[in-house]
C-alpha positions as CSV (number, residue, x, y, z in Angstrom):
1,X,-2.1,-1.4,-0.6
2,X,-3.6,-4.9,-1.5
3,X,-2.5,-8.1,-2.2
4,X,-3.6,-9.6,-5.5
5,X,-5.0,-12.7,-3.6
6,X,-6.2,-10.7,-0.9
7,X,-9.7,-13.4,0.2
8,X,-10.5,-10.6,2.6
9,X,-10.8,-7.6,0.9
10,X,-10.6,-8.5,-3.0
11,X,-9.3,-6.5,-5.9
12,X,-12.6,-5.1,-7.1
13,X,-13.5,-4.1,-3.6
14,X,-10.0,-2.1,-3.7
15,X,-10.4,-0.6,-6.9
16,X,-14.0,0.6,-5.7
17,X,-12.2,2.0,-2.8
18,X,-9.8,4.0,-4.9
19,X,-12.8,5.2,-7.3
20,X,-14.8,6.4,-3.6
21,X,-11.7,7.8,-2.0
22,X,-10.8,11.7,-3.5
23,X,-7.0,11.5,-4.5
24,X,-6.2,8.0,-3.3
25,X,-3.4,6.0,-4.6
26,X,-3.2,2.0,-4.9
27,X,-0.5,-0.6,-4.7
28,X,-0.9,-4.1,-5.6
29,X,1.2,-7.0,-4.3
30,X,1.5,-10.1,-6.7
31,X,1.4,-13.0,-5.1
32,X,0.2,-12.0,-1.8
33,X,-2.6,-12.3,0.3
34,X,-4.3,-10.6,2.6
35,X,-1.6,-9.5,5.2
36,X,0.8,-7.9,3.3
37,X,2.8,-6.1,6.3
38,X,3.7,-10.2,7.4
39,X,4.0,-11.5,3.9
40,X,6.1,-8.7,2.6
41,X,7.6,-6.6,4.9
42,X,10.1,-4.9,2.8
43,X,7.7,-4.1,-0.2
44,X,4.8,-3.0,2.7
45,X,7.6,-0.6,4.5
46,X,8.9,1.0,1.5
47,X,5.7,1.6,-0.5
48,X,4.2,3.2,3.4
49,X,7.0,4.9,3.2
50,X,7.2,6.4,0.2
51,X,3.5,7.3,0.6
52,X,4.1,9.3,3.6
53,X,7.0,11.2,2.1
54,X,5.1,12.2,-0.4
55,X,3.0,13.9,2.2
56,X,6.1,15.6,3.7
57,X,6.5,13.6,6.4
58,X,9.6,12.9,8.8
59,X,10.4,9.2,8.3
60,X,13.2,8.6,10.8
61,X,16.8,6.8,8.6
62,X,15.5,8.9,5.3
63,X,16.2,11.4,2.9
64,X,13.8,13.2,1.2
65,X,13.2,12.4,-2.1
């Protein structure tokens, strides 16, 4: 997960991480820097959880999908 304005770790530096990293997935954030878990919690939680569901794992308040 990155954000598109991320000064810290920028866009191509993610996408080479995704191109490095067997089976990875990627999220970008519009309008969002580099702390993406402060800037937008909601989108951050969902998309982490979502990730780790896919995975099989036991998210406490959800059903699986």
């Amino acid at each position: 997960m990155n954000g598109k304005q991320d000064m810290v770790v920028p866009i191509s530096d993610a996408y080479t991480f995704l191109e490095l990293l067997e089976n990875s997935t990627g999220y970008l954030i519009p309008n969002c820097r580099h702390w993406a878990m402060i800037e937008y919690p909601e989108i951050f939680s969902s998309v982490t959880l979502d990730f780790l569901d896919s995975y099989g794992a036991k998210t406490p308040g959800r059903t699986a999908s």
